[in-house]
C-alpha positions as CSV (number, residue, x, y, z in Angstrom):
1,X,-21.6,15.2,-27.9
2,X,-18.2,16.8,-29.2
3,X,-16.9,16.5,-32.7
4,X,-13.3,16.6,-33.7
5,X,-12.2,20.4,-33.0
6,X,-10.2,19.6,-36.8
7,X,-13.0,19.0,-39.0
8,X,-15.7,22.3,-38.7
9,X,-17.8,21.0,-41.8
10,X,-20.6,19.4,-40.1
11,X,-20.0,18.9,-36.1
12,X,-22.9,16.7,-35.9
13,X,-22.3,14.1,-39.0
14,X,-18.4,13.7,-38.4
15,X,-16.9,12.7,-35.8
16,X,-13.8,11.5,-37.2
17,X,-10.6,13.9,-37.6
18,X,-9.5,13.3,-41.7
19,X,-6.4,15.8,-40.9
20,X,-2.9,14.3,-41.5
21,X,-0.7,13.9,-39.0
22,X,3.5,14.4,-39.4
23,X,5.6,14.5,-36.7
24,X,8.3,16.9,-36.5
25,X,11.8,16.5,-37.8
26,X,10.6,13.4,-40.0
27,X,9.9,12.7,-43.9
28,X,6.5,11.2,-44.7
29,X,6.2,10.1,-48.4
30,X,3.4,8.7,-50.4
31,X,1.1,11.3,-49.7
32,X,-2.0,11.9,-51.7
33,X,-3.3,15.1,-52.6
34,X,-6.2,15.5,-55.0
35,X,-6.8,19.1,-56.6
36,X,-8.8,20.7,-58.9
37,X,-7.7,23.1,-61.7
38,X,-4.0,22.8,-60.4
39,X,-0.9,22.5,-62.5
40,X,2.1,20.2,-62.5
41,X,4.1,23.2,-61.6
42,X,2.0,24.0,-58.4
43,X,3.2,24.6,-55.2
44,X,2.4,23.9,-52.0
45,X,2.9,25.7,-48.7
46,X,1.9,24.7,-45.4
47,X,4.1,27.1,-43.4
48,X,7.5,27.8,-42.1
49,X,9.7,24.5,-41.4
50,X,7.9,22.3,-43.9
51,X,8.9,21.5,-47.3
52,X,7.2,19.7,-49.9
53,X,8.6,17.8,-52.8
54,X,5.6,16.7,-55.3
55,X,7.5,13.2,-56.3
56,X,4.5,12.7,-59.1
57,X,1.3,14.2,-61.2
58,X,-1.4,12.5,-62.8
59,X,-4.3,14.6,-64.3
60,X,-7.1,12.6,-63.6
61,X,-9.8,14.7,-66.0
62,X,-9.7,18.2,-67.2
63,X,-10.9,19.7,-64.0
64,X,-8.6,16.8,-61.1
65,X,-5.2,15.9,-60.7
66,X,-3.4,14.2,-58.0
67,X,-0.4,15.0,-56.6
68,X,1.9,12.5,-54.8
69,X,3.9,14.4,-52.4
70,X,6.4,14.1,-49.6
71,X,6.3,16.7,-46.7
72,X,9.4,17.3,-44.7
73,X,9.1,18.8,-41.2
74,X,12.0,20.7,-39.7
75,X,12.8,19.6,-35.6
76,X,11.9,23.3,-34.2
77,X,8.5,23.1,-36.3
78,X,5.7,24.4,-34.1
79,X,3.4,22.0,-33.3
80,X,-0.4,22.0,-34.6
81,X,-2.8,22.3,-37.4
82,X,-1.1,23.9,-40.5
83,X,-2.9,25.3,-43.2
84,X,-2.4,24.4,-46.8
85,X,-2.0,27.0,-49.5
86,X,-1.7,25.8,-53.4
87,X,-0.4,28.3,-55.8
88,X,1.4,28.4,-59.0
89,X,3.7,31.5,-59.2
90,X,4.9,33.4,-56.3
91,X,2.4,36.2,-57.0
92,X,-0.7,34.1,-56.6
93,X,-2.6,35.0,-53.7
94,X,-2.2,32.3,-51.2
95,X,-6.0,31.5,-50.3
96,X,-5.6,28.9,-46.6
97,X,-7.3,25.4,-46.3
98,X,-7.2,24.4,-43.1
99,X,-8.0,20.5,-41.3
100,X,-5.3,19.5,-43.8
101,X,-2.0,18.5,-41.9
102,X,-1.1,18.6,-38.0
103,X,2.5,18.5,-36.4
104,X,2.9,16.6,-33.7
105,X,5.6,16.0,-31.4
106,X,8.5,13.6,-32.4
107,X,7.5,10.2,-31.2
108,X,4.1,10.8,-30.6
109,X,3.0,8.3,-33.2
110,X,2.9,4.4,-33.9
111,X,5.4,3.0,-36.0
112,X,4.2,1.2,-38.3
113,X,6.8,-1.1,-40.8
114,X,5.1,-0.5,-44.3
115,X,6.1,0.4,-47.8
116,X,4.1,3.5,-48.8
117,X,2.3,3.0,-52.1
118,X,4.3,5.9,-54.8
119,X,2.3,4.8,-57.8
120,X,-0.1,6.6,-59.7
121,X,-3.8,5.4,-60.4
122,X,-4.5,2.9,-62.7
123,X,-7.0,3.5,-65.7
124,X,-9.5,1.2,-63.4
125,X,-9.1,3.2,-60.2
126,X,-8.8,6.5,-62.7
127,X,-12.4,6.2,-64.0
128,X,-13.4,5.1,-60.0
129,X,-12.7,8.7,-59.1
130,X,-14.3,10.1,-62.0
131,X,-17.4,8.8,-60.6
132,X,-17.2,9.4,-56.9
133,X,-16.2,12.9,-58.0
134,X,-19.8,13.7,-60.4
């Protein structure tokens, strides 16, 4: 049996890559990132030819916030798994999180004619994540 070669947590139990894929030389908005003990003036940084914008903040409780974010790749991006480092001034050490996001080539995935979702969490779906989060 082989696991995905993205997701190293527990080879037996999941089988299902959770990375994000981007291709390269797009835009991809709408993105979700949920941290804990961040700031609304975090950063992110996954790596030379991709930007981030974070387009809106919620703190969800003291300790989670989520992010919406939207991740620009360049067209000479190299291809493959780029870690994710958080920080909130440039002399934080940048500690990596990899399985997070993959570039792939241009193309390379379905095109799919939806809206993404920019709004924040409703008090409803606020105190769901509260409790898958305990």
């Amino acid at each position: 049996m082989q696991a995905s070669l993205y997701n190293k947590l527990n080879t037996f139990s999941n089988l299902t890559s959770c990375i994000t894929q981007i291709e390269a030389g797009t835009s991809t908005e709408g993105i979700a990132v949920l941290t804990n003990a961040a700031t609304k003036e975090t950063q992110f940084d996954f790596g030379p030819g991709i930007s981030v914008v974070v387009t809106d903040f919620q703190n969800i409780d003291e300790d989670t916030q989520l992010f919406l974010i939207t991740i620009t790749t360049a067209t000479d991006t190299s291809l493959g798994e780029k870690p994710l480092s958080l920080y909130n001034n440039a002399s934080d050490p940048k500690y990596t999180l990899s399985g997070v996001l993959e570039v792939v080539p241009h193309g390379s995935l379905p095109k799919i004619n939806t809206t993404p979702n920019l709004a924040l969490l409703s008090g409803q779906q606020v105190e769901q994540v509260k409790k898958i989060l305990k």
